[in-house]
N, C-alpha and C positions, 0 to 999 in steps of 0.2 A: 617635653615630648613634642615632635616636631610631626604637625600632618602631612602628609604626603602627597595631597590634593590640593595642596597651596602649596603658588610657586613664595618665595621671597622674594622681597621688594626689591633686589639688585637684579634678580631675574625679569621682574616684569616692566616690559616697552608698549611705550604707544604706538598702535601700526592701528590700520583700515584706513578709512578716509578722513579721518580726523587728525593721526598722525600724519598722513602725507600733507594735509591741508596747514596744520602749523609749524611743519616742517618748511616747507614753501616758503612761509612768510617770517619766518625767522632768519634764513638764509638771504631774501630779499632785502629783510631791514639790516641786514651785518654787513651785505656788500652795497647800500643805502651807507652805513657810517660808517667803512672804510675808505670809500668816494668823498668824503664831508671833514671826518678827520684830516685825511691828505688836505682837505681844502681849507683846514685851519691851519694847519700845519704852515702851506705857503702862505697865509694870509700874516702868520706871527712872524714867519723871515722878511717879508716885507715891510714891517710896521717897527721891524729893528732901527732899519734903514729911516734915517731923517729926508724928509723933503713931505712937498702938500702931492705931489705927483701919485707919491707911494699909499694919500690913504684915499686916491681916486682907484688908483688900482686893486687896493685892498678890499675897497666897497666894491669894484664889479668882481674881481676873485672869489671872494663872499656868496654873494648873489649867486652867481655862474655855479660855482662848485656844489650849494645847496640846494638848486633846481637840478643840478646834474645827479646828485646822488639820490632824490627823488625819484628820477628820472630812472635813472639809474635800478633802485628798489624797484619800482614796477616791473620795468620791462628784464628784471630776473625771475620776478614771481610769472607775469605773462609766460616766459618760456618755460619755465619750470612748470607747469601746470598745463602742457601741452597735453595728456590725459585725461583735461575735464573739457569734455564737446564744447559743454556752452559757454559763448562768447559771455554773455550777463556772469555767469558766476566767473570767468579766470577773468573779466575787468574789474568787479566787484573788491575779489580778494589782493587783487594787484593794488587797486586803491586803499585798501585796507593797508597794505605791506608799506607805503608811504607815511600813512600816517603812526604805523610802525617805528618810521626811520623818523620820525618830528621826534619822539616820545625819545627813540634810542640816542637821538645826536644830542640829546642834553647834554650827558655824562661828558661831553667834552669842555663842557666848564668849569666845572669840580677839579677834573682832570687837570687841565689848564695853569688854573691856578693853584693848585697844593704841587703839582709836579713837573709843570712846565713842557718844555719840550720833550725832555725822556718818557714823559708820563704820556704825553700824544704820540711818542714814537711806540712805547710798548699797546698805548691801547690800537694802535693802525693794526701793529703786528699779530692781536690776539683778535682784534675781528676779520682781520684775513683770514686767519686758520681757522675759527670759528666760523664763517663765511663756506671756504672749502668743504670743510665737514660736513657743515647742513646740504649742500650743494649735494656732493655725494651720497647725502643720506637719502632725501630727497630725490634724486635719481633712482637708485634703488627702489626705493617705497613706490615710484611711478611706474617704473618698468621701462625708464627710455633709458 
C-alpha cells in the first residue's frame, strides 16, 4: 500500500539554499577538472616526446594548468553565486569549490594509469557535460 503524502525517492530533489549552494560547488569543481584533466592530457603528449626540454615544459604545463583550473573552480563558483549579496560567503564558498577540485582532480590518476589516454579523454568528456548540467541547474535554482 502506497501513501499518498509521500513523494518517492526518484521524485524528491534538493532545492532552497542548500541545493543551490552545492549545486555551485559541484559545477565549479567539474569545470576545476575539466581545466586540469585537459592539463594532463597535454602534459602526457609531451612527455611522449624524448628531450630534457619537454619535462621543463611538462613541469610548467603541470603547474600552470593546475593553478588555472583552481582558478578556474573559483571564479565559476564566484559567478555562479551572483544571488548571494555577501562578498564573505560567495568568497568563502568559491574557496570551498577549490579545494573541491584538489579532492576531485585525483581520480585522474587511477584514470591515468588503468586507461591511459582514452580513459582521460572520456573522463574530460563526462566532466564537461557533467560541468554543463550543474552549470544549468544552478542557474536555474539561482534565478540568473
Amino acid at each position: 500500500m502506497v501513501d499518498a503524502g509521500v513523494d518517492r525517492p526518484e521524485q524528491q530533489h534538493v532545492s532552497g539554499p542548500f541545493g543551490f549552494v552545492a549545486t555551485v560547488v559541484g559545477s565549479g569543481a567539474f569545470i576545476g577538472l575539466l581545466v586540469i584533466t585537459a592539463t594532463v592530457l597535454g602534459v602526457d603528449s609531451l612527455r611522449t616526446g624524448s628531450g630534457t626540454g619537454n619535462l621543463n615544459r611538462s613541469f610548467y604545463l603541470l603547474v600552470g594548468g593546475t593553478l588555472t583550473g583552481l582558478l578556474a573552480a573559483a571564479y565559476a563558483a564566484w559567478r555562479l553565486l551572483a544571488p548571494v549579496h555577501s562578498a564573505y560567503r560567495r568568497g568563502a564558498l568559491s574557496i570551498v569549490c577549490s579545494f573541491a577540485t584538489v579532492l576531485l582532480m585525483l581520480i585522474c590518476i587511477p584514470v591515468h594509469q588503468l586507461l591511459g589516454r582514452t580513459g582521460l579523454l572520456l573522463l574530460l568528456g563526462l566532466s564537461g557535460l557533467t560541468a554543463v548540467f550543474l552549470v544549468h541547474r544552478a542557474r536555474r535554482l539561482g534565478g540568473v
